[in-house]
N, C-alpha and C positions, 0 to 999 in steps of 0.2 A: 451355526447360524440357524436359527427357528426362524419363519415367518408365519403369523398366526393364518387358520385356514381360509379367514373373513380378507384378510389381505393379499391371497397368494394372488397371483397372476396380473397382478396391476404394476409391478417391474420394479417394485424394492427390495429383490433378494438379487435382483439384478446389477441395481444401484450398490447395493452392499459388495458384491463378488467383484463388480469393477473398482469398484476403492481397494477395496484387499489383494488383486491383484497388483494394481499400479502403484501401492505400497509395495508388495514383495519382488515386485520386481527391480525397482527402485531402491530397495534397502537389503535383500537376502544377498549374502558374501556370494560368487558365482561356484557352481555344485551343488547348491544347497537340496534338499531334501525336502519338500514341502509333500504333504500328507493328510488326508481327512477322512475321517469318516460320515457314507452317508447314503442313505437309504432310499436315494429317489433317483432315478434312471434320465438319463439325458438332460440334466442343465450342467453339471459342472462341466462334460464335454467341452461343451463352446469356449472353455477358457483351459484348455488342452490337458485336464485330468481325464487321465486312464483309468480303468481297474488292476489293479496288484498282483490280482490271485494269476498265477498262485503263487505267487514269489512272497506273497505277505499278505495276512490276512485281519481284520478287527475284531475286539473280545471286547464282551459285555458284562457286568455283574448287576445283576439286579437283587437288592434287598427288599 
């Protein structure tokens, strides 16, 4: 999920995380594994993701 910088903090990546949760909550089989990567500090928190490390960590390739 991107939200452009002109838009951040006016609450539509908010609006997005709460749909996507109450979809996967709603539809993921029970155990399931849900996972993301992402590079900004304190908002997925509030919808109870953790960091991994170190048990698993995310890889980049840039061309």
């Amino acid at each position: 999920m991107l939200v452009i910088e002109q838009f951040q903090s006016k609450g539509g990546g908010t609006m997005i995380m709460n749909a996507l949760m109450d979809y996967l909550l709603r539809e993921a089989p029970p155990q399931s594994y849900i996972n993301l990567m992402a590079d900004v500090d304190g908002f997925y928190e509030r919808w109870g993701f953790e960091s991994s490390l170190p048990n698993s960590r995310g890889m980049v390739l840039k061309t």
